[in-house]
KEKE-3310 file (N, C-alpha, C; in steps of 0.2 Angstrom, whole numbers, plus 5000, padded with zeros to 4 digits):
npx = (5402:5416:5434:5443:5456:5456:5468:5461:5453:5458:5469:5459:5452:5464:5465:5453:5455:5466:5462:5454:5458:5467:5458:5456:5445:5439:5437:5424:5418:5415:5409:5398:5393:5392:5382:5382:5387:5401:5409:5408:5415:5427:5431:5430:5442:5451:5452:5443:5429:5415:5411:5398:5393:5385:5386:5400:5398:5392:5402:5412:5404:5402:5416:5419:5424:5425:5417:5429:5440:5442:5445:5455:5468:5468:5469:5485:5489:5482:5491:5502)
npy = (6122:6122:6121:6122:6116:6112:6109:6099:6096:6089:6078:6070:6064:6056:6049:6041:6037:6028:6020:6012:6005:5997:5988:5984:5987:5996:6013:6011:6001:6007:6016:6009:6002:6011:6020:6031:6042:6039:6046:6058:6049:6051:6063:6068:6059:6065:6077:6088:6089:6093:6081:6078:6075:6064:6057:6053:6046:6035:6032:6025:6016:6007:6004:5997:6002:6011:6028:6035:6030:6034:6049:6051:6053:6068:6078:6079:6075:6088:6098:6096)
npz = (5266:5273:5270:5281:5292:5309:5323:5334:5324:5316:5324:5329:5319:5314:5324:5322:5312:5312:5324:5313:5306:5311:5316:5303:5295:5279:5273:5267:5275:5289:5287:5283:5295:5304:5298:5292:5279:5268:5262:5272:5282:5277:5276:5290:5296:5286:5295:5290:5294:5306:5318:5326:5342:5341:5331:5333:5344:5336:5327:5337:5341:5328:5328:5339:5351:5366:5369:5372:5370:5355:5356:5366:5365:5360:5365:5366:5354:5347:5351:5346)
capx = (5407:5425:5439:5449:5457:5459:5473:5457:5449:5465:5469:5453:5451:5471:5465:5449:5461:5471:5457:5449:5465:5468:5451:5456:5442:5440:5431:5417:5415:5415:5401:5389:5392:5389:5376:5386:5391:5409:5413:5409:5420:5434:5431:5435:5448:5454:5449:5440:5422:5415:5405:5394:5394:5381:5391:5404:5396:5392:5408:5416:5401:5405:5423:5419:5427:5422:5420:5435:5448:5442:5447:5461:5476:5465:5476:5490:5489:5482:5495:5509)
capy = (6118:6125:6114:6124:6109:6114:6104:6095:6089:6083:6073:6066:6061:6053:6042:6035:6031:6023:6010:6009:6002:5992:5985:5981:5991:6000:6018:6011:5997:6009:6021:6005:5998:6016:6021:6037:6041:6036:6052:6062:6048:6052:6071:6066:6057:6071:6084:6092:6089:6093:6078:6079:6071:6059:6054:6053:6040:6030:6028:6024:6008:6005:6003:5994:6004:6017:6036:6041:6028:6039:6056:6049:6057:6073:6085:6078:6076:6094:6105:6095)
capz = (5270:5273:5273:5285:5298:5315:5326:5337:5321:5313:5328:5329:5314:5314:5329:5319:5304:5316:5326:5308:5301:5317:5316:5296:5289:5275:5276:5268:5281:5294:5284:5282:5300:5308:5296:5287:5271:5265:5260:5278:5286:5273:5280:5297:5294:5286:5298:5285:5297:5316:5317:5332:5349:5339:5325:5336:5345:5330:5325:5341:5341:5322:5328:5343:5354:5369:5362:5376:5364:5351:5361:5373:5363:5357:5368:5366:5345:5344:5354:5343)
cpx = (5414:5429:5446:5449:5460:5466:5471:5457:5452:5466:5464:5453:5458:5468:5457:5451:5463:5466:5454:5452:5467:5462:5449:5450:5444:5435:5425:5412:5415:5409:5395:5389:5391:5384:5378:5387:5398:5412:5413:5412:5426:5434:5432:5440:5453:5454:5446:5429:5422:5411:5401:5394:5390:5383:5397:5404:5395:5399:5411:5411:5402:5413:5424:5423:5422:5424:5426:5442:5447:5445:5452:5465:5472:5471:5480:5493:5487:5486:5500:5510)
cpy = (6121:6119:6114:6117:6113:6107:6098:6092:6086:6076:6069:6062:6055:6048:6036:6032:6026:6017:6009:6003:5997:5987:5981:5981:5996:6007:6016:6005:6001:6014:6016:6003:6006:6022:6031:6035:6042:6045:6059:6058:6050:6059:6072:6066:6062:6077:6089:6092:6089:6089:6080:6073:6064:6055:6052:6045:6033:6028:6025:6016:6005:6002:5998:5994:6010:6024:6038:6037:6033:6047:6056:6054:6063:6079:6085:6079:6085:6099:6102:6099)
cpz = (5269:5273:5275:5291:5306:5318:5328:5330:5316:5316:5329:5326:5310:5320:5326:5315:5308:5318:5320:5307:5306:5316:5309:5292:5286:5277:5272:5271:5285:5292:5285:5289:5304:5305:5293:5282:5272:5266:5266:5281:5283:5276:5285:5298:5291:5288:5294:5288:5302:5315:5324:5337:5346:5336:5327:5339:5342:5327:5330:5342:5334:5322:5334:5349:5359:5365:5366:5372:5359:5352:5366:5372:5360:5358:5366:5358:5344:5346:5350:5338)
residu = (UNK:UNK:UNK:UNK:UNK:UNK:UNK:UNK:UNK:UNK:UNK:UNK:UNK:UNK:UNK:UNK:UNK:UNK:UNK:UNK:UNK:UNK:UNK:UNK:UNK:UNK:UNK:UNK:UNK:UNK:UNK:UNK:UNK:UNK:UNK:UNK:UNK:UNK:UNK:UNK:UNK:UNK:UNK:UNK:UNK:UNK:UNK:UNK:UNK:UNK:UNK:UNK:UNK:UNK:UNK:UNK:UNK:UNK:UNK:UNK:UNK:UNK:UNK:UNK:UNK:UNK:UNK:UNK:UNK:UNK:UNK:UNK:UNK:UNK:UNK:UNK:UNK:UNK:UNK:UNK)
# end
């Protein structure tokens, strides 16, 4: 695994912290409620992983939010 960050997977993983943290879970309530380990949601979160459209999904029902909250500001955070 590398743990080069691109700008996408920063911002990404900056808007799951964020609804995590709004929603006042921790990331290992967000790993048992979308059925991941702790440690690839922390890899996210710190754009340190590509999750897949799948994984994607999961979190976005884990946080109980649609996937396009999770994605809305992507452009926007990765061209800053």
């Amino acid at each position: 695994m590398t743990s080069q960050r691109s700008a996408a997977h920063a911002a990404f993983g900056a808007q799951v912290r964020a609804v995590r943290l709004r929603r006042g879970l921790s990331q290992d309530d967000l790993a048992a409620r979308s059925g991941l380990h702790r440690t690839y949601v922390g890899g996210i979160e710190r754009g340190e992983r590509n999750p897949s459209l799948t994984n994607i999904t999961r979190l976005a029902e884990a946080l109980g939010v649609p996937v396009a909250e999770l994605v809305r500001r992507l452009d926007e955070r990765a061209s800053a």
